[in-house]
PABA-55037 format. One record per residue (C-alpha): residue in one letter; x, y, z; residue number from 1. Coordinates in pm, whole numbers, plus 50000, padded with zeros to 5 digits. Example, Ala and Ser with C-alpha at 12.3 -4.5 7.8 and 13.67 -1.06 7.14 Angstrom:
+---+-------+-------+-------+-----+
: r :    px :    py :    pz :   k :
+---+-------+-------+-------+-----+
: A : 51230 : 49550 : 50780 :   1 :
: S : 51367 : 49894 : 50714 :   2 :
+---+-------+-------+-------+-----+
This chain:
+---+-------+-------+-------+-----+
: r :    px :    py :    pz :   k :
+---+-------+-------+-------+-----+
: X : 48426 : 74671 : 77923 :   1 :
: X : 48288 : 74489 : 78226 :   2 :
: X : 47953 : 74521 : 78206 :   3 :
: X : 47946 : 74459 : 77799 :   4 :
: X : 48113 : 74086 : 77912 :   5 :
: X : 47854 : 74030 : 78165 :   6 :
: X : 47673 : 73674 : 78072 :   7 :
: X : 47293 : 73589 : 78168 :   8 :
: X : 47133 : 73289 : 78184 :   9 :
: X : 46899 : 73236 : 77869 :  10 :
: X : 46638 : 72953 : 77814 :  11 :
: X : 46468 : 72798 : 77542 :  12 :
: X : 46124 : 72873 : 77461 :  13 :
: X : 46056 : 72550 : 77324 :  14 :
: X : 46279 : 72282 : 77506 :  15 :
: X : 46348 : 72486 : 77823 :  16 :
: X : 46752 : 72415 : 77742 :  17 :
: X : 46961 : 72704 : 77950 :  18 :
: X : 47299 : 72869 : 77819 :  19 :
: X : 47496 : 73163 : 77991 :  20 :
: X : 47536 : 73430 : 77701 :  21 :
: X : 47671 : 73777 : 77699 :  22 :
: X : 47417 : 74035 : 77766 :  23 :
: X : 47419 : 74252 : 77485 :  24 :
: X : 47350 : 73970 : 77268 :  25 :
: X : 46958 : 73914 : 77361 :  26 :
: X : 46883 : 74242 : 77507 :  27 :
: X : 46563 : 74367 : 77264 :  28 :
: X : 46439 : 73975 : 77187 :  29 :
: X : 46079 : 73869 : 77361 :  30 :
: X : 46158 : 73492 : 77268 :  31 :
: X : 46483 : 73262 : 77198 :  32 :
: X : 46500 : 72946 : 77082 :  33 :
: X : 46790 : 72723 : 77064 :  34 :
: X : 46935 : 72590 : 76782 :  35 :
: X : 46738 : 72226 : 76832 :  36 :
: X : 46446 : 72390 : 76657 :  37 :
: X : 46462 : 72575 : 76350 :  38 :
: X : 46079 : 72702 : 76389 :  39 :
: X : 45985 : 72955 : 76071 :  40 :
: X : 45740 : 73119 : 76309 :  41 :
: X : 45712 : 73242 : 76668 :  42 :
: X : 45713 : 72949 : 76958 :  43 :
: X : 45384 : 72898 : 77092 :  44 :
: X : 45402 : 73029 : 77409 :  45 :
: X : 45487 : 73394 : 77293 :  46 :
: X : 45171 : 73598 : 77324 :  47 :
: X : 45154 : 73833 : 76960 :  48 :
: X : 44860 : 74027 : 76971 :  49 :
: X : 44655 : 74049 : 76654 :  50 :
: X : 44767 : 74294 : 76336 :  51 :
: X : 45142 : 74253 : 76500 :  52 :
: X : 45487 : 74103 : 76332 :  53 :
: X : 45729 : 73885 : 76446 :  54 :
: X : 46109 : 73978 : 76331 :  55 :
: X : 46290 : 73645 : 76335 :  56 :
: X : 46684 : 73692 : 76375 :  57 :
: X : 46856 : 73416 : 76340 :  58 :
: X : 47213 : 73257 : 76522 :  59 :
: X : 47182 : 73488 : 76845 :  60 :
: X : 47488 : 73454 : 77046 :  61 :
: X : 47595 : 73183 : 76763 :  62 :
: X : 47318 : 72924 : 76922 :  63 :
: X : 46972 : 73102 : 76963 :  64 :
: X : 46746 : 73212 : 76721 :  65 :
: X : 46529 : 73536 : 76855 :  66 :
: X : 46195 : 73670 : 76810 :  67 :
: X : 46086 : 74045 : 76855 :  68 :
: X : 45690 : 74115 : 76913 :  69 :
: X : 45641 : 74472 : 76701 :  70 :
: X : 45388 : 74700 : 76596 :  71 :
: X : 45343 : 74698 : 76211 :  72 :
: X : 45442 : 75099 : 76058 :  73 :
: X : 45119 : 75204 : 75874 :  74 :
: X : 45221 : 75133 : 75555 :  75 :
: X : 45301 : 74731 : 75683 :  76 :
: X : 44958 : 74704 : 75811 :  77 :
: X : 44821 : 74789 : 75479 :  78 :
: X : 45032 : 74541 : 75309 :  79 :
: X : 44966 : 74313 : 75565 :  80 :
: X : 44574 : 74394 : 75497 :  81 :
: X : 44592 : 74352 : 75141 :  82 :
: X : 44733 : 74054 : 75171 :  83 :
: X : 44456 : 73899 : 75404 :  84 :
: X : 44181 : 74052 : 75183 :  85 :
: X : 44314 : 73877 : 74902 :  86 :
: X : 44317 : 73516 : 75057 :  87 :
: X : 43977 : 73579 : 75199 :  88 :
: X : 43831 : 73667 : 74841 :  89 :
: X : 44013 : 73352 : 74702 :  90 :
: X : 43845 : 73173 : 74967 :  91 :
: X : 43475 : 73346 : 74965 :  92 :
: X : 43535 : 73504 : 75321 :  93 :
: X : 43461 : 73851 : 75363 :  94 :
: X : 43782 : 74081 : 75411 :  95 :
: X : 43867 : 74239 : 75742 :  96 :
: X : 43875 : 74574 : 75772 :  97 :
: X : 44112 : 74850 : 75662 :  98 :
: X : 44376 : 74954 : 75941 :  99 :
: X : 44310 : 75352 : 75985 : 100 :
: X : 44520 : 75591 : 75755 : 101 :
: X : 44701 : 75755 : 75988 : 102 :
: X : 45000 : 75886 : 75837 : 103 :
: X : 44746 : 75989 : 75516 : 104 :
: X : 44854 : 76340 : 75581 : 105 :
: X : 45245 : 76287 : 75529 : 106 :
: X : 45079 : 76212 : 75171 : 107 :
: X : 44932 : 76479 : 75109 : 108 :
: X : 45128 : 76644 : 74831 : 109 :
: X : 45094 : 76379 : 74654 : 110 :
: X : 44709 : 76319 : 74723 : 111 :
: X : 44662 : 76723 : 74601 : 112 :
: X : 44872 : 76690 : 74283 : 113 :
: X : 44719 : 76367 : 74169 : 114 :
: X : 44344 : 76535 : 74241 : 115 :
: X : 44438 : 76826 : 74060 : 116 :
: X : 44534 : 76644 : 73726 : 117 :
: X : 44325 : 76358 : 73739 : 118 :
: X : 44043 : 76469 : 73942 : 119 :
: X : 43921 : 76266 : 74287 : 120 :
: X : 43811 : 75923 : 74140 : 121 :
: X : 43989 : 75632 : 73910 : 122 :
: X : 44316 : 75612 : 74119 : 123 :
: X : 44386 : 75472 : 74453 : 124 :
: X : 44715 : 75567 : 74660 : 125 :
: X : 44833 : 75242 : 74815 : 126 :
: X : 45143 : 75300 : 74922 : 127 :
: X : 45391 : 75629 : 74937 : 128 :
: X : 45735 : 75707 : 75021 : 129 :
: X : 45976 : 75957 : 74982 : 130 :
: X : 46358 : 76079 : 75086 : 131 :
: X : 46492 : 76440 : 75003 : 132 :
: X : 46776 : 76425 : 74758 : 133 :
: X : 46929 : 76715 : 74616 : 134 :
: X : 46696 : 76866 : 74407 : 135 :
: X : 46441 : 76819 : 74628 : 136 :
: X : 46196 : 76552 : 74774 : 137 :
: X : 46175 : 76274 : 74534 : 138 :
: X : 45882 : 75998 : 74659 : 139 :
: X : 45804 : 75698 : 74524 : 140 :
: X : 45457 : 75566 : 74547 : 141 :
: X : 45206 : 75252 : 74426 : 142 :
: X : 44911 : 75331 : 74269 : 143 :
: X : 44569 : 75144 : 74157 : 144 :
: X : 44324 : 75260 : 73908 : 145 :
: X : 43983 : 75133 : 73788 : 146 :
: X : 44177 : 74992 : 73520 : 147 :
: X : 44427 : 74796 : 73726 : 148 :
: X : 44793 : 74883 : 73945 : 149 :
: X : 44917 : 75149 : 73744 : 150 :
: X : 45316 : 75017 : 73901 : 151 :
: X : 45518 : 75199 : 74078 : 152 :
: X : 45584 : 75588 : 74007 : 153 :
: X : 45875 : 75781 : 74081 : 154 :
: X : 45948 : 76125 : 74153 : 155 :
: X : 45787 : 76537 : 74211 : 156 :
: X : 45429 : 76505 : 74307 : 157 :
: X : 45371 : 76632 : 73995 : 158 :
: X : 45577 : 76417 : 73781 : 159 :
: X : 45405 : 76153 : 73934 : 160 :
: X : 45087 : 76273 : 73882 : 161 :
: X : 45168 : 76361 : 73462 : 162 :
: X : 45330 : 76030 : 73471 : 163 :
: X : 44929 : 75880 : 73533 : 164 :
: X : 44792 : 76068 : 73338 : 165 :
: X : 45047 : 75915 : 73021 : 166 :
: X : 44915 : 75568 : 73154 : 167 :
: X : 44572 : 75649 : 73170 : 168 :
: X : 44567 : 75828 : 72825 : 169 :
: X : 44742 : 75515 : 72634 : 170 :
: X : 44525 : 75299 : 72839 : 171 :
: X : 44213 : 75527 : 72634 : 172 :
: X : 44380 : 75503 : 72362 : 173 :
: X : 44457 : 75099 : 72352 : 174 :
: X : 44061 : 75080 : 72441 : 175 :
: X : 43943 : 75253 : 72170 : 176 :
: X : 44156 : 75058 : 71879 : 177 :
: X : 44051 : 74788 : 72057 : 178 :
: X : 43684 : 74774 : 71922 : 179 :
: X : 43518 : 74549 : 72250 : 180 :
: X : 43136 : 74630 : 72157 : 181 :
: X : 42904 : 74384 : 72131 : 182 :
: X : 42888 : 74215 : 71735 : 183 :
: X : 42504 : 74242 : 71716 : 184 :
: X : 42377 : 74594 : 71900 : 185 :
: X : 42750 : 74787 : 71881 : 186 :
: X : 42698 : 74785 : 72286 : 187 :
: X : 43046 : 74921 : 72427 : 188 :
: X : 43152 : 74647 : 72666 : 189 :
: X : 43535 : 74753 : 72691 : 190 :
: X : 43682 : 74819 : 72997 : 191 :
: X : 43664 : 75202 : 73055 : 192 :
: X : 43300 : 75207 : 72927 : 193 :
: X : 43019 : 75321 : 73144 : 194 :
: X : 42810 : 75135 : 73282 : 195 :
: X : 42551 : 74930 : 73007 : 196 :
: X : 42445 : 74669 : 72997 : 197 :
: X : 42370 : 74417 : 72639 : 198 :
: X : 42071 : 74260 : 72572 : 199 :
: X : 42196 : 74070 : 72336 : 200 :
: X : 42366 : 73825 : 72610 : 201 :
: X : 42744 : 73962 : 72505 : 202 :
: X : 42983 : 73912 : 72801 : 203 :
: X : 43255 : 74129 : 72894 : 204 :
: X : 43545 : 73894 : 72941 : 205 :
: X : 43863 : 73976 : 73132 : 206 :
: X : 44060 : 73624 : 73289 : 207 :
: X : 43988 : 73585 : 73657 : 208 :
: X : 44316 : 73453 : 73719 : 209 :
: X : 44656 : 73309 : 73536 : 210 :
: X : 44986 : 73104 : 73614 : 211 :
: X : 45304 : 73334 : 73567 : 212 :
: X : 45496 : 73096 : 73405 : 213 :
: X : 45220 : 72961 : 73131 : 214 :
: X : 45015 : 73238 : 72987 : 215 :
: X : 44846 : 72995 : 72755 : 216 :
: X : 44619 : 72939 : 73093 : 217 :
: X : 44447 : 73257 : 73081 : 218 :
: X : 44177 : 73062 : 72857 : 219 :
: X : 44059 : 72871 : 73100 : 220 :
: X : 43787 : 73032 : 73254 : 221 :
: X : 43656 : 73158 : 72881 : 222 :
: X : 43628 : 72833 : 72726 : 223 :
: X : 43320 : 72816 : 72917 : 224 :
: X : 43134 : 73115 : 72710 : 225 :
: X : 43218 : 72929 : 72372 : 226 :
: X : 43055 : 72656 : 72177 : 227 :
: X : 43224 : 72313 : 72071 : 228 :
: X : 43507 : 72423 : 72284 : 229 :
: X : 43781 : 72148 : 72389 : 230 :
: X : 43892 : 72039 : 72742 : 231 :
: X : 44182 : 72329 : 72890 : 232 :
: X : 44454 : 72063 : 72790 : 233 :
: X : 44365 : 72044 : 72401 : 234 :
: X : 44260 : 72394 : 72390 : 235 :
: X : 44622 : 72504 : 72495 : 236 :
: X : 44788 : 72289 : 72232 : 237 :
: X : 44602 : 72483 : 71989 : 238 :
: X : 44669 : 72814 : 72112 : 239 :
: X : 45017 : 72731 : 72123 : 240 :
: X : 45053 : 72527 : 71753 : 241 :
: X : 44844 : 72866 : 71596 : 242 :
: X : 45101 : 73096 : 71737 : 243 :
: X : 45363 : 72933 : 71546 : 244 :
: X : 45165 : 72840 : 71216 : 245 :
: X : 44977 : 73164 : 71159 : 246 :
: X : 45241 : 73416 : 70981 : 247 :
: X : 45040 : 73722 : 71086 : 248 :
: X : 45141 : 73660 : 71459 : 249 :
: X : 45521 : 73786 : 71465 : 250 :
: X : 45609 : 73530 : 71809 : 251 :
: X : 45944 : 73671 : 71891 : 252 :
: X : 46137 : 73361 : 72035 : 253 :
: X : 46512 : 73450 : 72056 : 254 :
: X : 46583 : 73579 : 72380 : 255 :
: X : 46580 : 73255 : 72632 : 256 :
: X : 46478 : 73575 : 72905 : 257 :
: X : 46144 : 73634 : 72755 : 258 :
: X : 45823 : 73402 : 72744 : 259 :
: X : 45761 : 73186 : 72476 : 260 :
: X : 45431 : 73348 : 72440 : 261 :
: X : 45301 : 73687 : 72509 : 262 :
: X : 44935 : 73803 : 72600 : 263 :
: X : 44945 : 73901 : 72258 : 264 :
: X : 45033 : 73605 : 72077 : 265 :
: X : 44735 : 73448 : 72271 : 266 :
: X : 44511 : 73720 : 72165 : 267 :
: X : 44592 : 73696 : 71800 : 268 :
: X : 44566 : 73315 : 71814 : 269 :
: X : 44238 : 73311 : 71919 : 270 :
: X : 44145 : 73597 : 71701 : 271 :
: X : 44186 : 73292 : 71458 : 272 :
: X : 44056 : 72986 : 71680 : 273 :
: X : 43757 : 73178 : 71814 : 274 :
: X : 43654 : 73464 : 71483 : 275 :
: X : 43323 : 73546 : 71601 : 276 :
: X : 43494 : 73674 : 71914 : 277 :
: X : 43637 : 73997 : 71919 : 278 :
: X : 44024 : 73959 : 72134 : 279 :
: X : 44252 : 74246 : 72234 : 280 :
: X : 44500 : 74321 : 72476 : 281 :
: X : 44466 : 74630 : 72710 : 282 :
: X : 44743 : 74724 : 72927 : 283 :
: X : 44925 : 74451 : 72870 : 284 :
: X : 44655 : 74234 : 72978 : 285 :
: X : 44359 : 74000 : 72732 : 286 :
: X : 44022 : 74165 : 72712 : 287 :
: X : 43738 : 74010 : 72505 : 288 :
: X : 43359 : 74086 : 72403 : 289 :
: X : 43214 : 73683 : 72388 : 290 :
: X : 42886 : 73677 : 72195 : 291 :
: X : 42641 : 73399 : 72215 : 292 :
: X : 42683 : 73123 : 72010 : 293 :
: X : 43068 : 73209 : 71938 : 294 :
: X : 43237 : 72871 : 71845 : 295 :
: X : 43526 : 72763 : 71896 : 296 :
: X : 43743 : 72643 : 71606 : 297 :
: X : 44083 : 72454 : 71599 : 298 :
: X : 44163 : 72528 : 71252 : 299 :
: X : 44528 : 72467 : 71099 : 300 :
: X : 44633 : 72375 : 71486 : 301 :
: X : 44385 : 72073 : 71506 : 302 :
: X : 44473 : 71970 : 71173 : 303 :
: X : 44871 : 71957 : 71310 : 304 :
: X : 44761 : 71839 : 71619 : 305 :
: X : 44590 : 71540 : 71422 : 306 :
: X : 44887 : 71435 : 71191 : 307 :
: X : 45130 : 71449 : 71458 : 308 :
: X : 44931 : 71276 : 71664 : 309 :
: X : 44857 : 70969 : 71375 : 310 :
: X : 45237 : 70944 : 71361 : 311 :
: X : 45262 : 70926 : 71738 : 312 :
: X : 45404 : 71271 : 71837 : 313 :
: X : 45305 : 71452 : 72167 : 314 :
: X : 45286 : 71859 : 72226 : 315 :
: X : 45578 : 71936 : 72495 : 316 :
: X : 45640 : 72331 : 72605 : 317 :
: X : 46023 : 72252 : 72650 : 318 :
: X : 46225 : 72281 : 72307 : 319 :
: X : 46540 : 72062 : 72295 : 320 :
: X : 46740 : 72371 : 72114 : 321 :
: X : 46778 : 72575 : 72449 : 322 :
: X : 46766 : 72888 : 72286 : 323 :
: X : 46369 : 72815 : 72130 : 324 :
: X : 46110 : 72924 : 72380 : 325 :
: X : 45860 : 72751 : 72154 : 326 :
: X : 45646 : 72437 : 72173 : 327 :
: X : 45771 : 72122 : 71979 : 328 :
: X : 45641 : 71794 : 71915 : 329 :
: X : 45831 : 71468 : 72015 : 330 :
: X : 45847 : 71170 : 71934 : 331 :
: X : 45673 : 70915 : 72175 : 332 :
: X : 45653 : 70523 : 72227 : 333 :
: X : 45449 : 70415 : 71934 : 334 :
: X : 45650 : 70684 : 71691 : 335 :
: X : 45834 : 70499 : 71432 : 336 :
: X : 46185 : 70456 : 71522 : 337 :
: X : 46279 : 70585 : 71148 : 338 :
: X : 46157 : 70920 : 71182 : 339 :
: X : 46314 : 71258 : 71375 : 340 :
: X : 46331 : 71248 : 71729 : 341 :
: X : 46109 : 71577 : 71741 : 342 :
: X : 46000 : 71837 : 71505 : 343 :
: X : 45840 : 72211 : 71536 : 344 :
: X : 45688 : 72372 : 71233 : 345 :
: X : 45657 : 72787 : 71207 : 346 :
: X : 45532 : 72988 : 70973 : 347 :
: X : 45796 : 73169 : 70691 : 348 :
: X : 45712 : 73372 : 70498 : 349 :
: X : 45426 : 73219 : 70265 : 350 :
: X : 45449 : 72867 : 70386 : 351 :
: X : 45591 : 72692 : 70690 : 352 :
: X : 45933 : 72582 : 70826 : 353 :
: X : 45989 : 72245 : 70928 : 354 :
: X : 46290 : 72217 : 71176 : 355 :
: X : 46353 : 71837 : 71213 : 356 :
: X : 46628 : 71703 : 71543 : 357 :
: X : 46997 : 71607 : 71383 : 358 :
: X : 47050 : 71410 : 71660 : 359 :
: X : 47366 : 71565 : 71773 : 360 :
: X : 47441 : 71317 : 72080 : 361 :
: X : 47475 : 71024 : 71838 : 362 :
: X : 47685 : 71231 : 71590 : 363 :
: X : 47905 : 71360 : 71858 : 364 :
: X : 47949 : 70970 : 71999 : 365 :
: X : 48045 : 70866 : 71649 : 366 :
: X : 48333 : 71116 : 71623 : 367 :
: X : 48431 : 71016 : 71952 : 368 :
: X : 48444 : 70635 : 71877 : 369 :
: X : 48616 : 70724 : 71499 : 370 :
: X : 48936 : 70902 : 71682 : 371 :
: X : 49001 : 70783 : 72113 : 372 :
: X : 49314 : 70951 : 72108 : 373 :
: X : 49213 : 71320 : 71987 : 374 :
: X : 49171 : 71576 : 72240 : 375 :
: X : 48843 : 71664 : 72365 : 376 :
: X : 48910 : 72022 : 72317 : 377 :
: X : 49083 : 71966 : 71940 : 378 :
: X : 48805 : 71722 : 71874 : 379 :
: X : 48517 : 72005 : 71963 : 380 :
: X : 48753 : 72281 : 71778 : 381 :
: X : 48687 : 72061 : 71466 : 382 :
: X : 48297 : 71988 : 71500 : 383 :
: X : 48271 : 72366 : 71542 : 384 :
: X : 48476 : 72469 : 71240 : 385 :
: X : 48307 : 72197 : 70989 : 386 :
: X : 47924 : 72321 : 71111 : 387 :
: X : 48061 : 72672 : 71079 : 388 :
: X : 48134 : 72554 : 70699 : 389 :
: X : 47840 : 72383 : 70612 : 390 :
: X : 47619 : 72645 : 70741 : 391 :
: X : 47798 : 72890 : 70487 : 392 :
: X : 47803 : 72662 : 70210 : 393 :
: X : 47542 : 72552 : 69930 : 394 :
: X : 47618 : 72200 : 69957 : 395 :
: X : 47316 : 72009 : 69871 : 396 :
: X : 47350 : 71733 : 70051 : 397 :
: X : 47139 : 71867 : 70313 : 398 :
: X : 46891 : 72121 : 70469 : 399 :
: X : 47034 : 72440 : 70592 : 400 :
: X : 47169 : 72374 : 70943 : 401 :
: X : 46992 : 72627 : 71188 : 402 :
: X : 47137 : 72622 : 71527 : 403 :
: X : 47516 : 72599 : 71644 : 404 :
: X : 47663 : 72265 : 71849 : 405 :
: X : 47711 : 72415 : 72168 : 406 :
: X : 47380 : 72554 : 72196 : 407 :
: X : 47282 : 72196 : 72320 : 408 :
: X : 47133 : 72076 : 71979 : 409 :
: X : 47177 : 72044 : 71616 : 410 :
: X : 46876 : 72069 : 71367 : 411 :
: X : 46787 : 72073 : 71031 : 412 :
: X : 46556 : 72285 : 70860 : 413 :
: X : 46357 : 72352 : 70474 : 414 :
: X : 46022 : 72457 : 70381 : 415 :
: X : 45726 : 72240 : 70372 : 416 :
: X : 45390 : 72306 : 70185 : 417 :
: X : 45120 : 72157 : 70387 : 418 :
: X : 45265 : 72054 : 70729 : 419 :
: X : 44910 : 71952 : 70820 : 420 :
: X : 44843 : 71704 : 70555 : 421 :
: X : 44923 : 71350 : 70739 : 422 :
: X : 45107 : 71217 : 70400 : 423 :
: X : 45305 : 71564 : 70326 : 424 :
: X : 45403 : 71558 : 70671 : 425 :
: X : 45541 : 71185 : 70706 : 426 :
: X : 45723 : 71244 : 70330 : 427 :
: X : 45879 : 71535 : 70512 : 428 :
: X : 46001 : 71374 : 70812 : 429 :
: X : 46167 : 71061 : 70596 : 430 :
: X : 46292 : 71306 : 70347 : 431 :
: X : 46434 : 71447 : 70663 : 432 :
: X : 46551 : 71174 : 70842 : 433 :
: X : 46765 : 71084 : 70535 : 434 :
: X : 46868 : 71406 : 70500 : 435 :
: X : 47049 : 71369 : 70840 : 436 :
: X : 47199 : 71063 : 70782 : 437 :
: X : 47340 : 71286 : 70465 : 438 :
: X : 47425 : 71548 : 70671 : 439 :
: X : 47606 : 71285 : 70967 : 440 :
: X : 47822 : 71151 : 70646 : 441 :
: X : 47919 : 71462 : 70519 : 442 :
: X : 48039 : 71577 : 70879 : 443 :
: X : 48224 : 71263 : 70989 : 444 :
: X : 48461 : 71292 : 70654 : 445 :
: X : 48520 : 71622 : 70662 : 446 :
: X : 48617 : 71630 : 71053 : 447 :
: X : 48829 : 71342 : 70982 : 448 :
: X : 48991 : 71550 : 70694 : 449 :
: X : 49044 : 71857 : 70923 : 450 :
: X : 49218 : 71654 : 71177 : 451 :
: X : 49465 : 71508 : 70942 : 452 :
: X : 49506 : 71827 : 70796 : 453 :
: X : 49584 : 71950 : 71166 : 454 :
: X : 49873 : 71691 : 71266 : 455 :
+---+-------+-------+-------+-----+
């Protein structure tokens, strides 16, 4: 009991600060640091050799933060390689060389069943673990193929190995119903193809790189292969506005958890912007065969884009009804103060939808100003219970009502025939923005009637 009380002096790294701590607390740390700096990495003056890692624990002894100097497992160093090669091919540096393989042979069953049912060449074994359960040794390992990380497999060497062989076989498969040859000499430029070359100037196109959280920027680097194509920003918008006016592309929008758009939303979008093109998704990931000369055209989405912008709307990614993961178009400063606060238009089924904003902040201030005294709570039981009517009744005096009050927003839909026609689409919007006044009315009486009814 002694000897675990026994206190040592300890010393900054950085400030040179002393406390007396109990032993056991910093035996195993090459560095502490006291709680005056919060440093993210190692203090300067500890030495860490090249290729090594720094564990940082934090509140040693309730005051010190420590650092431990350690030599990286083999399977760290070659995430810590990838990594580095990576940035230096971002960056046009050449990579540094692979650490050596030395615990290769603790893969081996893995290595043998994967050769024996795919043969030596199209896979790479990054990484590999595995832990004996009770039906034997399960692993789990990370694979790369010539056509991209195949993910992470689990289980039997040779589960693993059928399992690649599935994913390899639908990749084919999603290759070949793909069609990527060229449009003039029936070259095949797809991915799995070997190698060819087209003379009639074709390119192979795969995106070099895109943002996780906007797909739509995948284009980027293309729009440079194709004729009368807009700047990134306008090209988006129309990538975007086709996915929702074309009613051949079935954009799924209802679960807040997904993305708005999908690789292949994109690819059927500019199926339509860009025709002479040919578009496909592989693997979950856009593929495309760009001929010379292929144009780009905006089609019904510049036509939109055009109205809505005459009447002083602007494209934003962030719908005001919580649950749409879909583009909209809102009203800006030179927008006339008559007309919706935003609109989005879809396709249904031979025409288009035009959802119009009820403005549901104003409508919920008016009830609130009509009756001070009622209840919060009773006051939002009755908003609910009237829109729960409405949306079940025929009444006329409005468009359907298409989302619910406490999803953030309240809107008003009906069918429009030309959404891109500047005059269709302004008659739509007044027809609209009367309708909501309508709509407003017809609310504010019959919530007034259900609380009387109440007391």
């Amino acid at each position: 009991m002694a000897q675990s009380r026994e206190k040592v002096s300890v010393t900054c790294a950085e400030c040179g600060h002393t406390r007396s701590v109990r032993a056991t607390l910093i035996r195993g740390f090459d560095a502490l640091v006291c709680a005056h700096h919060r440093l993210t990495e190692a203090p300067a003056s500890l030495v860490v050799p090249d290729g090594h890692l720094v564990a940082i624990t934090p509140d040693v002894a309730g005051y010190f933060t420590g650092y431990t100097v350690s030599t990286p497992t083999p399977a760290q160093a070659r995430s810590i390689w990838r990594a580095t090669a990576l940035a230096a091919a971002a960056t046009g540096r050449p990579a540094p060389p692979p650490p050596p393989d030395d615990d290769l042979s603790a893969w081996q069953p893995v290595i043998d069943a994967l050769t024996a049912k795919l043969g030596p060449d199209g896979w790479e074994l990054a990484d590999a673990d595995s832990e004996r359960g009770r039906r034997g040794r399960v692993w789990t390992v990370k694979i790369y193929t010539d056509f991209g990380w195949a993910g992470f497999l689990e289980g039997s060497p040779r589960q693993i190995a059928a399992d690649l062989a599935a994913i390899r076989d639908d990749y084919a498969r999603q290759t070949a119903a793909a069609g990527l040859t060229c449009p003039h000499c029936d070259a095949d430029l797809s991915p799995t193809a070997p190698a060819s070359r087209c003379d009639c100037g074709s390119i192979a196109w795969r995106p070099v790189a895109w943002n996780a959280h906007n797909p739509v920027s995948v284009i980027a680097d293309a729009l440079a292969y194709l004729d009368d194509a807009p700047p990134y920003e306008v090209a988006a918008e129309q990538v975007l506005l086709t996915c929702l006016l074309e009613p051949h592309i079935e954009l799924y929008a209802g679960d807040p958890r997904l993305p708005a758009v999908t690789f292949e939303d994109i690819a059927a979008a500019l199926q339509v912007l860009v025709p002479n093109a040919r578009w496909a998704t592989i693997g979950e990931r856009l593929r495309a065969v760009l001929p010379v000369g292929a144009r780009w055209e905006g089609g019904r989405a510049a036509q939109l884009r055009q109205a809505a912008s005459a009447l002083g709307y602007d494209l934003v990614r962030t719908h005001p009804i919580d649950d749409l993961r879909i583009p909209c178009l809102a009203a800006g400063d030179d927008t006339d103060r008559s007309l919706p606060k935003w609109f989005d238009v879809t396709a249904a089924d031979e025409g288009w939808q035009l959802r119009i904003d009820a403005d549901a902040g104003r409508l919920r201030q008016r009830y609130v100003d009509d009756h001070p005294d009622v209840d919060d709570e009773d006051l939002g039981e009755a908003i609910d219970q009237v829109l729960d009517d409405l949306i079940l009744s025929d009444d006329d005096v409005t468009w359907a009502v298409t989302t619910n009050w406490w999803e953030g927003a309240l809107a008003v839909a009906r069918p429009i025939d030309d959404p891109c026609d500047l005059a269709a689409l302004t008659a739509a919007l007044r027809e609209g923005a009367e309708a909501v006044a309508a709509l407003h009315a017809t609310i504010s009486t019959r919530v007034t009637a259900f609380l009387r009814d109440a007391e």
